[in-house]
Phi, psi and omega in degrees: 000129196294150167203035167253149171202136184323317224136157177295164157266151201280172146348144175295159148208179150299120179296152180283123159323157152158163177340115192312173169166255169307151172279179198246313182250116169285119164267150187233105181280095155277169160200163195206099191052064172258040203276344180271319209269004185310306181310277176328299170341290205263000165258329155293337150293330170294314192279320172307333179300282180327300165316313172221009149297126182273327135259171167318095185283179167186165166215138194248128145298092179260091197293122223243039187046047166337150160225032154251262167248326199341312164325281211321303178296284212316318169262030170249344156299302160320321171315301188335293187248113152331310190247041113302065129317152173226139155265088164297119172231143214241050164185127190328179154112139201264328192268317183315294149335284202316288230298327189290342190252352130310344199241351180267334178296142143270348153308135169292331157244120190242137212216184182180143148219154184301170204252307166329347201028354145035298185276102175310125199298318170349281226281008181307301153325304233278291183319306179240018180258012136337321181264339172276350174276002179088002194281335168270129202261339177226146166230162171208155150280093178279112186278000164263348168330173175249323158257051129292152189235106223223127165228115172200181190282163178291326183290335173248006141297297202300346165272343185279316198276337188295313212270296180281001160289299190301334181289306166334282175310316208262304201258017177063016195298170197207016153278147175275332190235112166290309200236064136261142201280048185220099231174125197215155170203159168297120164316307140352270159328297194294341178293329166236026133316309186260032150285343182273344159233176223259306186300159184204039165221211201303317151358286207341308192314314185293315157296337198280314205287305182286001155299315213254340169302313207263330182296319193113354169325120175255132180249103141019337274260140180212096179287168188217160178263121195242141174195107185308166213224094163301339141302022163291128154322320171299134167304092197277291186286344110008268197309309195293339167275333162326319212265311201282355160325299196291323176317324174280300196312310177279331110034274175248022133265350159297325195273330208245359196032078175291295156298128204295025198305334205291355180276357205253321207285165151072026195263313200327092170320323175265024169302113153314305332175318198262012208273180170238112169275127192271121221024032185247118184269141174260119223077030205257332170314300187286339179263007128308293172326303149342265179330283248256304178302298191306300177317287170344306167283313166302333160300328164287325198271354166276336170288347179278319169295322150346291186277322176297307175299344174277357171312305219259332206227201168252203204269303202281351200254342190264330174260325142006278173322297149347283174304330201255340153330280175285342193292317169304339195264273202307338166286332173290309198290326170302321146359282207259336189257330176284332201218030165044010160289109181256165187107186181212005144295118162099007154331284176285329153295332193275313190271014192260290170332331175256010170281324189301292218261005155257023159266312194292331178277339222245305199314307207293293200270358172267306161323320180244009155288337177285304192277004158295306186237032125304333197228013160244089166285118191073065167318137174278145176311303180335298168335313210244334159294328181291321179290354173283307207279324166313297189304331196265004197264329200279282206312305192300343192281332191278302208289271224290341136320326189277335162295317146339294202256318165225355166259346159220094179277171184267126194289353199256149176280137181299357162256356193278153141232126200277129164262150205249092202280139192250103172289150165251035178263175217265154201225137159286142173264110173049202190244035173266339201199119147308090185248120157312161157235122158288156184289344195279158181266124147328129148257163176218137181250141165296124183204181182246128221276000181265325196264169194230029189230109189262039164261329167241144208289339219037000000 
């Protein structure tokens, strides 16, 4: 798993109008020995572009090292059409192609759709202009949506809908559709999203999404009109053991916080979430729900542990055990799901700090089992759970101020305002292709891919 990256990202904004010049959009074609449908493909996506795009464009062939004629059309097409190109890669792979003719693009938006059109082109306009108006960072075209209109056999909706159950479970994702072949992102973004991923096959999509998902990163959704392609080439058990590879892979780099996300997180100059409210503490709404779903589970996971070590021990030494267990589990979880720290810096301080305050939770719930049984003799089990659970209700209200206020305190000063700094250095995209990222922001003027006076409007 990759765990270098240029740099954060700027502010959301609008692209600026201004004098045509870079196209404003890439479509990215992968395709791999595709010499009968390439053709039809990129002249009905060239004439709907022409037609009903509103700015400068281009389509990219990204020959996935084809060995039939498939160049051969691609660079005859390119001859043709003026806003064609093709990309020759002498190695396999569909993330491989994006990242290498993403990361070689000037565009500001940048896209892929399957060589199949699968995807009614309508919904294209749809896809991306969410991302030049800034409200978005990712888009994907969804076939699970609910009004969408998806015609295909039974057997690859139950691999389709199975594949986003599993992701839903394992990486918590919250997008609906992973591996439809439609999919656009901010030129911005993809610079510094894809040094983070690794995969370079079908994967690719799914990491890009669930990263940039886990990041804070806003996704898109575009329902669609879909009709599945009975000639497909993909390998469905192949592909599907590829994807649960990836799924562990990316898993338990999620899990051991492996990944820089935190350079990701939060870039926005308008996050509301970041404004300063005059007595409204910040983040405090969310790291109480936090706090409160983790207490919850440390409190079953400490009564469980309780209950067990008392099989073995007496009631003050089975709650010792017990408490100093869950106090470690729960500074980890708090760690990482209530106060967003990730990484494993300021680790062993954070668990030394949260050993202090299970000794103040230890005082608090030993101190009153001692005092149940001053004034009880021989308690019922029952008895001594309820007062634990009164004492730790004490205990959780006391740990999350102390968490709070010193052991993850808040690091930004209440007058700073943090701006998100943007690098341009240039990075390998995989191992096909060197791409710079220049520094100037694309401006764009509304035009017609024809026309050659940009004063006039029609």
């Amino acid at each position: 798993m990759r765990t270098d990256s240029p740099g954060t990202l700027p502010a959301r904004e609008h692209l600026p109008a201004a004098p045509a010049g870079t196209p404003v959009l890439d479509v990215v074609i992968p395709v791999y020995n595709e010499e009968k449908d390439l053709q039809p493909c990129v002249r009905r996506l060239h004439e709907h572009l022409a037609r009903t795009f509103p700015y400068a464009f281009r389509i990219t062939i990204a020959d996935n090292a084809s060995t039939d004629t498939t160049p051969q059309v691609a660079t005859r097409l390119a001859a043709e059409i003026p806003e064609v190109a093709t990309f020759r890669l002498e190695q396999k792979g569909r993330g491989r192609a994006l990242r290498a003719v993403w990361s070689a693009s000037e565009s500001p938006v940048l896209a892929y759709m399957d060589v199949d059109l699968s995807t009614d082109l309508n919904a294209l306009l749809p896809l991306v202009a969410p991302l030049i108006s800034g409200h978005s960072d990712l888009a994907i075209g969804s076939r699970l949506a609910h009004s969408s209109r998806v015609v295909r056999g039974p057997k690859r909706e139950f691999i389709s809908r199975a594949y986003n159950l599993i992701l839903r479970g394992s990486l918590q994702a919250r997008f609906s559709d992973a591996q439809c072949g439609f999919k656009a992102i901010r030129r911005d973004v993809a610079q510094v999203l894809l040094p983070l991923i690794e995969d370079t096959g079908w994967f690719f999509d799914t990491e890009m999404l669930v990263l940039a998902e886990r990041a804070g990163l806003r996704i898109h959704e575009v329902p669609v009109d879909w009709v599945d392609d009975p000639g497909s080439t993909v390998h469905i058990v192949r592909t599907a053991t590829d994807d649960l590879r990836g799924v562990w892979r990316v898993g338990r780099a999620l899990a051991t916080g492996s990944l820089p996300l935190d350079r990701l997180a939060r870039p926005f100059g308008d996050d509301p979430r970041d404004r300063e409210i005059k007595d409204v503490p910040r983040g405090l709404a969310r790291q109480l729900v936090g706090f409160c779903v983790v207490g919850g589970l440390s409190t079953l996971f400490y009564l469980l542990l309780y209950s067990g070590f008392r099989v073995f021990t007496g009631s003050q030494a089975a709650n010792a055990l017990a408490l100093l267990v869950s106090a470690i589990a729960n500074t980890a979880a708090n760690r990482r799901l209530t106060f967003g720290v990730r990484g494993r810096g300021g680790a062993v301080r954070h668990q030394a700090q949260g050993l202090v305050i299970f000794g103040i939770g230890l005082a608090l719930t030993s101190g009153s089992l001692a005092a149940l049984g001053a004034s009880t003799s021989g308690p019922a089990h029952s008895t001594e759970l309820a007062v634990l659970i009164a004492a730790n209700l004490a205990a959780t209200v006391l740990r999350f101020l102390l968490f709070r206020a010193w052991v993850f305190p808040d690091r930004h000063d209440s007058g700073t305002t943090v701006v998100a700094s943007y690098h341009t250095d240039q990075f390998r995209a995989g191992e096909a292709a060197d791409g710079p990222w220049r520094d100037a922001t694309v401006q764009l003027l509304p035009m017609r891919p024809h026309d050659t006076d940009a004063r006039d409007f029609r």
